[in-house]
N, C-alpha and C positions, 0 to 999 in steps of 0.2 A: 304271497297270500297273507290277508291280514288275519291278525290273532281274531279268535269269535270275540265278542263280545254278547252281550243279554241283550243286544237290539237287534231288531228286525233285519237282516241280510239286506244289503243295499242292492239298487238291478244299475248301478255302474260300474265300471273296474274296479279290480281291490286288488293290489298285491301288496299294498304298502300306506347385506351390504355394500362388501369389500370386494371388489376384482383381486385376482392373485398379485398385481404388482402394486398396489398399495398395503397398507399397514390391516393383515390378519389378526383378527379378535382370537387365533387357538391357535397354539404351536403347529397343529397341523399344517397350519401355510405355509411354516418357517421355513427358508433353506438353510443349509450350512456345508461346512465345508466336505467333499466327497468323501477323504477317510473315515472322517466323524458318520458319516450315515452309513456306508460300508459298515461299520464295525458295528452301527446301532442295528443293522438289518440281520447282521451272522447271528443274535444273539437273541432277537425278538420274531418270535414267539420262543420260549425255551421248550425244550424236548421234553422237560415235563411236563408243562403244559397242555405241551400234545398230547401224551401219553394218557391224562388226566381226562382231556375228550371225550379218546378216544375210549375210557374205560365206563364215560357215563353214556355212549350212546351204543355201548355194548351192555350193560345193565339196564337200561331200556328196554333195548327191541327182547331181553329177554326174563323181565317182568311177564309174561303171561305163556310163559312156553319157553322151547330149550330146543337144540338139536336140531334137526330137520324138521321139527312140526311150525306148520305155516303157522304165520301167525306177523301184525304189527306192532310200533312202538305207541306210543298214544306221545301227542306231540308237545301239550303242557304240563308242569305239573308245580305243584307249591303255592303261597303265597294266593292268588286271586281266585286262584282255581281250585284249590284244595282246601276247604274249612269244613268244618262241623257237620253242615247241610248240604255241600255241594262238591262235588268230586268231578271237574270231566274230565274225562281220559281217551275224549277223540283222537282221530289218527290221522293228519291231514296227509292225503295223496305227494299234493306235495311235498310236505315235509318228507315222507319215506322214501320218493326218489331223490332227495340230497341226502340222503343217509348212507343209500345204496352209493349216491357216487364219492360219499368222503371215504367209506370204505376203500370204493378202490380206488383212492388217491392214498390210500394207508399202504396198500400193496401187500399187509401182511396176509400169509396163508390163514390167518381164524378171518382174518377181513373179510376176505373173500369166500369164504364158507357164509357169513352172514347177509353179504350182500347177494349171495344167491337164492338165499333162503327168502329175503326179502323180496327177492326180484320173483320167483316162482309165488310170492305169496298176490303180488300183484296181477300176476299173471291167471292166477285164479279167480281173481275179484274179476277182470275181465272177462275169460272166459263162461264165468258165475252169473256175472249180471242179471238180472229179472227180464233187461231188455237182449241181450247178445246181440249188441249192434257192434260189440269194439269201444266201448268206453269203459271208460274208472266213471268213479263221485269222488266229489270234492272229500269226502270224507268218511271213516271206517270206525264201526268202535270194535277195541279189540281183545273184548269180554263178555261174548267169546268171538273172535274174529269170522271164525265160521259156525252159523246154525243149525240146527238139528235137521234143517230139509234141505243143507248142502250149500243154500247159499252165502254170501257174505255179509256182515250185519253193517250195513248204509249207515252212516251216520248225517252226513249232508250229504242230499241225491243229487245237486246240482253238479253237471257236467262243462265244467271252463275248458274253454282251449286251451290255455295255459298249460293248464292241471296237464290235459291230457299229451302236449307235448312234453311237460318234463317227465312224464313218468316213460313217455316213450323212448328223452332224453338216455335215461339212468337202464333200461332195457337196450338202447342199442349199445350203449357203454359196455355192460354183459354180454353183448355175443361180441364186441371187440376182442375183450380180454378172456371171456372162453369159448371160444368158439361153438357154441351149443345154441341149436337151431334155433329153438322156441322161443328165446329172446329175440331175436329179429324178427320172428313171426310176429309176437305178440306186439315187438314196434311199431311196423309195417298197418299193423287191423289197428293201433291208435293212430298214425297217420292216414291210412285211407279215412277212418270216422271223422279227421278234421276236414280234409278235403274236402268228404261230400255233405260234411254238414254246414261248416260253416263259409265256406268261400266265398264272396262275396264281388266278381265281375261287374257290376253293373255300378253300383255305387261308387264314385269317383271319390276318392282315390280307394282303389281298388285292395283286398287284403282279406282277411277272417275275421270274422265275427267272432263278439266273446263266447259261442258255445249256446248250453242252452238251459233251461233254470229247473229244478226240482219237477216241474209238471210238463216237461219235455218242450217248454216252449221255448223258441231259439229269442237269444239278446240278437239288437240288431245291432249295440255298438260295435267297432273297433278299437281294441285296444290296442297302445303300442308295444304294451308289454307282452299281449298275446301274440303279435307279428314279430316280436322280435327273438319270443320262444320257437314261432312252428317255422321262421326261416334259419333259427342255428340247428334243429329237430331233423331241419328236410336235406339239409345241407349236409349232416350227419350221416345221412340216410341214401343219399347218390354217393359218397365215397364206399358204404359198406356194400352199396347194392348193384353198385354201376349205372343203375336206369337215370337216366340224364332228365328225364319227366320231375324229378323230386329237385333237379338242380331250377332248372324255371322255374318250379312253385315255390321256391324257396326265393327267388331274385325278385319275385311278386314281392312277399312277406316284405324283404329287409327295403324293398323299394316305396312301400307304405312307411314304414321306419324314417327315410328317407325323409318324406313329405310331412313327416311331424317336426321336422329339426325347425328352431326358430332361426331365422338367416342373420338377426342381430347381434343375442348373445351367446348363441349357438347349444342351448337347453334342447330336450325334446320334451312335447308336448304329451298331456296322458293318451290321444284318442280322439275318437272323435263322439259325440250325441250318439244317441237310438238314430237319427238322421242318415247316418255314416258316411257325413259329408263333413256338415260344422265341427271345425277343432272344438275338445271340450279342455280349456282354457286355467280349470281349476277342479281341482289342487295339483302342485306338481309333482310327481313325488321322485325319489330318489333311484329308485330301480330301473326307471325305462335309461338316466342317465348313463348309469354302470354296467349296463346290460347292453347297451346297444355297443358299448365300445371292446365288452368282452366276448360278443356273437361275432363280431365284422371284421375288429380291428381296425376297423376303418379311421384315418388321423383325423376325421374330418369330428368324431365323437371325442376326439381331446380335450375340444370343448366346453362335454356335456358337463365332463367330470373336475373341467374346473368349475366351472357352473355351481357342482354341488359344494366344495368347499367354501365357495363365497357366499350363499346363499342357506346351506342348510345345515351346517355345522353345528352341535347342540353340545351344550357343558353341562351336565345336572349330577348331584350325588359325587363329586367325584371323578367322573368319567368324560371324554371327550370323543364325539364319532358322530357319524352323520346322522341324523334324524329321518324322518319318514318321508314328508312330504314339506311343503312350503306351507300349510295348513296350520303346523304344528312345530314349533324350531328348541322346544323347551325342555326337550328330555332327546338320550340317544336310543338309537335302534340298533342293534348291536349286530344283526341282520346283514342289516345295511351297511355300518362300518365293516362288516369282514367283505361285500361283494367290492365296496370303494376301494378296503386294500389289495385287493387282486388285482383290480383294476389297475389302480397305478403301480403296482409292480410290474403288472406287464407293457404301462405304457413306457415306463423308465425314462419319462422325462428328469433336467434340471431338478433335483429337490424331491423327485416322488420316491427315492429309497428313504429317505427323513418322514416324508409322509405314511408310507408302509410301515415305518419302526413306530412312526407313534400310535397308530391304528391301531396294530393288533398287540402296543404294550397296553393302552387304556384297557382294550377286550380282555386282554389277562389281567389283568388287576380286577376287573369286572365277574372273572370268573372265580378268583382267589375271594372277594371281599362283599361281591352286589349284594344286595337285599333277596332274601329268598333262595341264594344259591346252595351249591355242596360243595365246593371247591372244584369241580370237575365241569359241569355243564356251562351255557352261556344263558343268561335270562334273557328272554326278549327286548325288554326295555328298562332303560335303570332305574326309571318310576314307574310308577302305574297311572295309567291314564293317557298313554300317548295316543291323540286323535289323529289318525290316517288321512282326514279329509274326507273320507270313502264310506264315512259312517261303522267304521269299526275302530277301538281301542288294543295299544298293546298293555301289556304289564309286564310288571318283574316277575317272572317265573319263568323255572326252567324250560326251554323250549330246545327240541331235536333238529331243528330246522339253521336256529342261528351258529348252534354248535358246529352242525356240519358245516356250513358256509364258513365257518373261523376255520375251520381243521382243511378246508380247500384251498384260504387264505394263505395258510400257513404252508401247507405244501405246494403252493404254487400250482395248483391243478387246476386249470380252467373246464368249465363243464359242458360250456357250448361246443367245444371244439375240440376233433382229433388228433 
C-alpha cells in the first residue's frame, strides 16, 4: 500500500537494463564465492538491529495506550509527515497486520501479548464497522482509536481486497499460534466479504476485484497484487479449516496470477483496466514480482525476482535496494528491498545468500543513518518523493510497515505461508 500523499486517491492499484548474467550496475547482482556469502548472511542483519526494531514498533503501537486497551500504531511519522502545521498519524490496516505478523515471527512472549492486543483491536474495527458486513478500511486514526458512540474512528473508508486479505492474513496467523476462536472467526467474515464482494467469474481472466472505494462503490479492476494476497489468504484458510471450497477459490486467485506472467521476460504484470480484461501495462511495480514467488513458491516466479534486480534496482543517499515500480528507479523503497530479501533467501539460488546480505545490510545502515530516522525504525524511502506510478509518493519517514517487512526479512518468516 502506497504511502498517502496530498493528492487525490488514485481508482487504480496502489500497493507500491541488465539481465543477471551481464555486467550489474549494484553489488546486489554480484555473486561470490559460497563461504564468503555464508559468513555475509550469519552476520547480516545483526541482533541489534533486530532488537532495535523490534523496540520501535513496540514504542509505536504503544504511543496512544498501554496494556490490554485496544488501540493502533499510526504508520508514519517524522520528516514529511510531522512539521509545524501538519501531523498525520493515520493507521494503515495494512500496515498493522505486518506488525501483528513481525511480532510473531519475534516469538517473544511481550510479542505475542501485542500482537494480540493488536489483533483483538482489529477485530473490533470489524465487528464496529458503520456497515457490519465483515470489512476493515484502508485506514484508522488512532486518536482516539475508538469514539465516544463505540465506534472506530475511519480514517480512509475505502475497502481493498488486499487490505482485507492481509489483515485476514495476520488474524489467521493468531488462531495458528493461539488457538483462540475469534481470530479465525474474524478471518473467515474477511474472507467470506471477499468472496462475495469481489469475485469476479464472468470477466476473463477470471479473479477479485480491487474491493470497493469510500462510497461503497465496487472497483472493477483486478489487481495482481490483490489475487496474489486472497490466494495465499484462502490457501491459509483450507489448511486451518479443512473446507477444501477456500482451496479452489484460492487456485482461481493464483491462476489469475498466472495469466499476468509476461512469457518473454518472465515479470508479472500489475492487473488488469476497470475492463478486467486489458492487461494494464503500466507501471510495473515491485511487489506483485516478490509476492507472487513468496505466496506460491512457484520456480516459474524465479524469474519475476530477477526481473526486479535488473530492472528496478535504485542507488540514492547512500543506500542500495529495490525501488517501487519501473515508474520511478531513482530512490529505494526499503519496503520493497526487505520483501526482495526474503524472497531470495527463500529462493536460494546461485548468488541469492550475497544478495540477502547486501539487502538487508543497506536496510540497516538505512536504519542506523537515513534522513528522518531514530536509529530503530526503517523510513519508507531514502528520499522523499518516490512516485509509485499509482499517483501516490513515498518519503523518508518512519514507517511501521517497512520495519515489519525488514524484521520478517531478517527472521526468515514468510507471511503468505504456514
Amino acid at each position: 500500500m502506497a504511502a498517502p500523499s496530498r493528492t487525490p486517491a488514485p481508482t487504480t492499484p496502489t500497493r507500491r537494463g541488465v539481465l543477471l548474467g551481464g555486467a550489474a550496475a549494484a553489488g546486489l547482482l554480484a555473486t561470490s564465492a559460497a563461504p564468503a556469502a555464508a559468513a555475509a548472511r550469519s552476520t547480516v542483519p545483526s541482533r541489534t538491529s533486530v532488537t532495535r526494531g523490534y523496540a520501535f514498533l513496540a514504542e509505536r503501537f504503544d504511543q496512544y495506550g498501554s496494556g490490554t486497551q485496544l488501540r493502533v500504531p499510526r504508520s508514519y511519522q517524522g520528516g514529511y509527515f510531522s512539521t509545524p502545521t501538519f501531523d498525520f498519524v493515520s493507521s494503515f490496516a495494512y500496515d498493522d497486520a505486518l506488525v501483528v505478523l513481525a511480532w510473531l515471527a519475534g516469538g517473544a512472549a511481550a510479542d505475542l501479548q501485542r500482537a494480540t492486543v493488536l489483533g483483538d483491536a482489529l477485530l473490533y474495527a470489524q465487528a464496529n464497522d458503520p456497515l457490519r458486513d465483515g470489512r476493515t478500511r484502508a485506514s484508522y486514526q488512532p486518536d482516539p482509536f475508538v469514539t465516544a458512540d463505540g465506534t472506530p474512528q475511519i480514517g480512509s473508508p475505502a475497502a481493498n481486497t488486499g487490505n482485507q486479505a492481509w489483515v485476514g492474513l495476520a488474524l489467521a496467523r493468531l488462531f495458528a499460534v493461539t488457538r483462540q476462536q475469534r481470530f479465525l472467526d474474524g478471518a473467515l467474515r474477511s474472507a467470506t466479504w471477499i468472496q462475495e464482494r469481489t469475485f469476479d467469474g464472468v470477466r476473463a481472466p477470471f479473479g477479485y476485484t480491487g474491493g470497493r472505494d469510500g462510497n461503497d462503490v465496487a472497483y472493477a479492476f483486478k489487481a495482481t497484487e490483490h489475487n496474489i494476497d486472497v490466494g495465499a489468504f484462502f490457501t491459509m484458510l483450507a489448511t486451518l479449516t479443512g473446507d477444501s471450497a477456500w482451496s479452489a477459490r484460492a487456485r482461481t486467485a493464483f491462476a489469475f496470477v498466472a495469466s499476468q506472467q509476461d512469457p518473454g521476460d518472465g515479470h508479472v504484470w500489475t492487473g488488469t483496466d476497470p475492463d478486467g480484461t486489458t492487461t494494464n501495462r503500466f507501471p510495473i511495480p515491485a511487489d506483485v514480482q516478490t509476492w507472487a514467488y513468496l505466496a506460491t513458491g512457484d520456480p516459474r516466479y524465479s524469474a519475476s525476482l530477477t526481473w526486479v534486480f535488473a530492472n528496478l534496482t535504485a542507488s540514492d543517499a547512500g543506500f542500495t535496494g529495490s525501488s517501487y515500480s519501473d515508474a520511478d528507479v531513482s530512490k529505494v523503497w526499503f519496503e520493497g528491498s526487505a520483501h526482495l530479501a526474503l524472497a531470495v533467501r527463500a529462493r536460494g539460488a546461485t548468488g541469492d545468500a550475497q544478495r540477502y546480505a547486501d539487502l538487508m545490510a543497506s536496510a540497516e545502515r538505512a536504519q542506523a543513518t537515513a534522513a528522518n530516522g531514530d536509529g530503530r525504525g526503517l523510513v519508507a524511502a531514502s528520499s522523499d518523493g518516490l512516485d509509485t506510478g499509482f499517483g501516490d509518493l513515498y518519503y523518508a519517514s518512519l514507517h511501521t510497515g517497512a520495519t515489519a517487512w525488514y524484521l520478517m526479512a531478517a527472521k526468515g518468516y514468510n507471511p503468505f505461508r504456514l
